[in-house]
VOPAMAR-23689 format. One line per 8 residues: their letters; for each residue x, y, z of C-alpha. Coordinates in Angstrom, 3 decimals. Example, Ala and Ser with C-alpha at 12.3 -4.5 7.8 and 13.67 -1.06 7.14 Angstrom:
as	12.300:-4.500:7.800 ~ 13.670:-1.060:7.140 .
This chain:
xxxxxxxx	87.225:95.273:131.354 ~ 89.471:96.462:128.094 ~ 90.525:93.618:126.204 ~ 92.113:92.142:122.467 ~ 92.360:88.999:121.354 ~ 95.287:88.505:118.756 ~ 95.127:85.768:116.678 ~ 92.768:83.936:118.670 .
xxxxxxxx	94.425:84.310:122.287 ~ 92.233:86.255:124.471 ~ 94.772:88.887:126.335 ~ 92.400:88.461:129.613 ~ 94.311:84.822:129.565 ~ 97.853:85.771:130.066 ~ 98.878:86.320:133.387 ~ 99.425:89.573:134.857 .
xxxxxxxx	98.227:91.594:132.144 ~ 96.348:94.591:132.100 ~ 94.397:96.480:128.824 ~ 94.279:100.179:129.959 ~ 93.414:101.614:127.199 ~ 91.763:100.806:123.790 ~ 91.948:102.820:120.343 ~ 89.411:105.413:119.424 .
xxxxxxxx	87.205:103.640:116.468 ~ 87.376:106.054:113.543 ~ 87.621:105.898:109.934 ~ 90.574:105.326:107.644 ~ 91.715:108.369:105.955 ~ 91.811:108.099:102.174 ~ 95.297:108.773:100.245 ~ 94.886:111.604:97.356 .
xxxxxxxx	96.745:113.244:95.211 ~ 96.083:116.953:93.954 ~ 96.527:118.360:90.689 ~ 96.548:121.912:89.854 ~ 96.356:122.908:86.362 ~ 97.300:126.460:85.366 ~ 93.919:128.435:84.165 ~ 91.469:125.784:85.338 .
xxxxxxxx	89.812:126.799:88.809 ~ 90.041:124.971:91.971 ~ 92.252:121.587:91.679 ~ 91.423:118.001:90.301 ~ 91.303:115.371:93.330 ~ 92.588:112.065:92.990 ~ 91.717:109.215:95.501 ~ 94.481:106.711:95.741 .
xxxxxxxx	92.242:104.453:98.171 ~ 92.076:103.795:102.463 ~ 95.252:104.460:104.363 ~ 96.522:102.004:106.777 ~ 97.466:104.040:110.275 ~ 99.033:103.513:113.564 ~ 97.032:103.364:116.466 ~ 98.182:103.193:120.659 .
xxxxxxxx	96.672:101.454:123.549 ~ 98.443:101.142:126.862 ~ 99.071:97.786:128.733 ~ 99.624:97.691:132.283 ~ 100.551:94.720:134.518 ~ 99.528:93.380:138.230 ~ 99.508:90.430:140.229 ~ 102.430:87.876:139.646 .
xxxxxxxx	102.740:88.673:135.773 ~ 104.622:86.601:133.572 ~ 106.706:89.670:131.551 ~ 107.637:86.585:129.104 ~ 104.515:85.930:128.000 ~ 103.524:89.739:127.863 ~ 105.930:89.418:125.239 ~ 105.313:86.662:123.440 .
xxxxxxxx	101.656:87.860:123.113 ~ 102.470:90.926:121.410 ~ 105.597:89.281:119.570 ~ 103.358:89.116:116.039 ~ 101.049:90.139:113.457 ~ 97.872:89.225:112.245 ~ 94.274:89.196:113.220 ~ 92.967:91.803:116.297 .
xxxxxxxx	89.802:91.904:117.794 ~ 89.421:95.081:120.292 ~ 86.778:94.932:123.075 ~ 85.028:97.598:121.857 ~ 84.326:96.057:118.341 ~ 83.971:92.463:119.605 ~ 82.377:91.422:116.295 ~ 85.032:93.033:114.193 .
xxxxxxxx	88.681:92.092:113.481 ~ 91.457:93.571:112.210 ~ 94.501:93.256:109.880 ~ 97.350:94.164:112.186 ~ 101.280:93.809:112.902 ~ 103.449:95.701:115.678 ~ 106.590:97.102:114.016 ~ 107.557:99.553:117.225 .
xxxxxxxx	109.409:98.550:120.190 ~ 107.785:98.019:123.118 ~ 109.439:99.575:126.335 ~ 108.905:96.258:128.322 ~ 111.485:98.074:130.836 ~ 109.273:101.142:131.338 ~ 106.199:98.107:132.047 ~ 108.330:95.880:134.499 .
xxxxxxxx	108.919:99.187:136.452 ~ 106.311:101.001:136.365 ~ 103.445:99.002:135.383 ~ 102.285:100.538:132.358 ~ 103.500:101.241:128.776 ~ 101.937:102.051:125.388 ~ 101.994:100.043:122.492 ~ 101.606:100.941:119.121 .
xxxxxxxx	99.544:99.061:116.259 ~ 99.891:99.508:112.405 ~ 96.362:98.669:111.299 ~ 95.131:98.188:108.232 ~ 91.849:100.252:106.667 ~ 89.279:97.668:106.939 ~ 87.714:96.037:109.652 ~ 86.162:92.683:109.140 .
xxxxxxxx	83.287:90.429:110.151 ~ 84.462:88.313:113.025 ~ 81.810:85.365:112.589 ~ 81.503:84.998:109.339 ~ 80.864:81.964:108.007 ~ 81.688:80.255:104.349 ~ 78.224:80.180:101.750 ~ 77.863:76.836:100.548 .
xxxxxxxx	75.913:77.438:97.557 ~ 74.313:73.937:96.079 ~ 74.071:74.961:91.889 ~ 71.955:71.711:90.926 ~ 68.605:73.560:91.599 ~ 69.362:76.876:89.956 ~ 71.458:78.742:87.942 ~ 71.503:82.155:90.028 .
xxxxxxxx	72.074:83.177:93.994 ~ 71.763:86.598:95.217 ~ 74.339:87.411:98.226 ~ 73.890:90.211:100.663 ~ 76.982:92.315:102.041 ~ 76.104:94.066:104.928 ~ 79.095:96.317:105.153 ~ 79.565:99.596:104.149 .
xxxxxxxx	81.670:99.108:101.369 ~ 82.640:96.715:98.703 ~ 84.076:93.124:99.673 ~ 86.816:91.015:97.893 ~ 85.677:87.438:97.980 ~ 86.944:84.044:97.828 ~ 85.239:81.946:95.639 ~ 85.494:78.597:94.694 .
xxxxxxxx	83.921:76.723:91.397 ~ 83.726:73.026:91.620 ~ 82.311:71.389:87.980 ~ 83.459:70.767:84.827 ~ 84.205:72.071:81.347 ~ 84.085:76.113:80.984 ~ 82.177:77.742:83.826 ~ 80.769:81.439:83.111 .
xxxxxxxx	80.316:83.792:85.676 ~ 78.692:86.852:85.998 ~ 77.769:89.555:88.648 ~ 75.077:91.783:88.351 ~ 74.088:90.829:84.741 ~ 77.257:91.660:83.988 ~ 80.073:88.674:82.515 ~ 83.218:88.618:85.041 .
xxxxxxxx	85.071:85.821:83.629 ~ 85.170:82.453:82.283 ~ 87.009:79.248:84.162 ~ 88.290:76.471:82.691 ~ 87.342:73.198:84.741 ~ 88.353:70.573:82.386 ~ 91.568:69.335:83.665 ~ 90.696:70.915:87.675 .
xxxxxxxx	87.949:69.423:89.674 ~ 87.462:72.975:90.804 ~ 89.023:76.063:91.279 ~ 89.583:79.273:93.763 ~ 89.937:82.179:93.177 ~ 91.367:85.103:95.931 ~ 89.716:88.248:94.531 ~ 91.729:90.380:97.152 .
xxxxxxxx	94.862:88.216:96.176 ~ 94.130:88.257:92.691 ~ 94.933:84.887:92.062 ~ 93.358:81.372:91.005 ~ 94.653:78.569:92.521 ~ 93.649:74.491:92.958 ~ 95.265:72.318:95.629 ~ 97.932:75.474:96.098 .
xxxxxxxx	99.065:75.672:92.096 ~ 98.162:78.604:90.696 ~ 95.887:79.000:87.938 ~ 95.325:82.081:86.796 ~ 96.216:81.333:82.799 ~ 92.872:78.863:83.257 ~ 91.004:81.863:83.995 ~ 89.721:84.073:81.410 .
xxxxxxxx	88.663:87.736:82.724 ~ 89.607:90.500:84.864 ~ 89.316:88.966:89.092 ~ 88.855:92.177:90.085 ~ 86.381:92.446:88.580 ~ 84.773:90.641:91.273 ~ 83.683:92.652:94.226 ~ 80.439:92.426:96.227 .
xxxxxxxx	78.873:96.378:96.563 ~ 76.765:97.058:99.822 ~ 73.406:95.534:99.336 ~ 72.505:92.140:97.859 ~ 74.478:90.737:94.437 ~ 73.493:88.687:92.168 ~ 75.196:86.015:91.118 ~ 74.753:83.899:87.612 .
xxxxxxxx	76.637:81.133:85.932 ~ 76.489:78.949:83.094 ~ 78.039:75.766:82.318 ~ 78.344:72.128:84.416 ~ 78.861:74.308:87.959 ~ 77.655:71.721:90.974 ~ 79.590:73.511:93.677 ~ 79.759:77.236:94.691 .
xxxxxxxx	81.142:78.458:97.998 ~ 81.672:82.217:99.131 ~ 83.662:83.744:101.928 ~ 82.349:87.203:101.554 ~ 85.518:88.930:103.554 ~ 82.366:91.534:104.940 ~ 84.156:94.715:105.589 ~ 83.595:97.763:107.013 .
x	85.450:101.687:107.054 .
């Protein structure tokens, strides 16, 4: 049986309701833009990064369906999981209408979902990383292309961190117990201020490749925890 789960709510738990059909997996087309330069042969390529596209699946209803709760279910945006990737989510929102008419009478109807590029790891779990014992950690991501992490530093005094062997940035701990840092965000932030002007570096700069990464720091660092955001095209 065809199922989603949006946000955390299983659709094969509201009454009534019916997953016909699922979208096709495939991968994100990527945004260019083409130059052509008078004299020069062929054309110069640009790649602007991973579209976001909209994708359809049809619903369909039996039994004594609740059409209220139909609609409530697909009333947001967020996380989707599709039965056919049940390890895999999805950044999602529904910005068509939905014929909820065309369902009542005749049982079925198609709904269409902007999703983003990526999919994501759906049980992934947050690296707690204890620092007191070494100075270095190597972290795998499995995906197939780079990941934006959240990362947070817990110490004191300036913390230097580095990725590869190469330096990303330096933190300043000395008035913050720690700090985190959204790579995907781009933003530092303790106890929801934010701190970027305590960070000294390009965040970006921060991105996991496929493969293990190796991690090094210097400085009084006694905490480090990862959420790897694993991704996949």
């Amino acid at each position: 049986m065809n199922y989603v789960i949006i946000n955390g709510v299983d659709s094969r738990s509201i009454p009534g309701l019916l997953i016909s059909t699922l979208p096709a997996i495939s991968k994100p087309l990527i945004r260019t833009e083409i130059e052509e330069i008078d004299g020069r042969d062929g054309d110069i390529v640009n790649k602007l990064g991973y579209a976001a596209r909209d994708v359809e699946m049809t619903i369909g209803l039996h039994g004594n369906f609740d059409i209220n709760e139909v609609i409530s279910f697909f009333n947001s945006e967020g996380n989707i999981i599709f039965s056919t990737e049940p390890t895999k989510y999805y950044k999602f929102a529904i910005y068509n209408q939905i014929d909820f008419e065309k369902l009542i009478r005749f049982r079925t109807a198609a709904v269409t979902l902007h999703i983003q590029p990526f999919k994501y790891d759906a049980n992934e779990a947050t690296l707690n990383i204890d620092t007191t014992e070494s100075d270095s950690v190597t972290v795998s991501n499995t995906g197939n292309i780079y990941s934006k992490p959240t990362v947070t530093l817990t110490g004191s005094g300036i913390i230097n961190l580095s990725l590869n062997n190469n330096q990303l940035f330096s933190v300043d701990l000395t008035e913050d117990a720690f700090i985190t840092i959204d790579v995907e965000a781009l933003e530092a932030y303790a106890n929801g201020v934010l701190k970027n002007r305590k960070l000294t570096g390009d965040i970006d700069n921060l991105r996991l490749l496929p493969g293990e990464n190796t991690l090094t720091w210097s400085g009084e660092l006694t905490e480090l925890t990862i959420f790897k955001y694993t991704r996949w095209i």
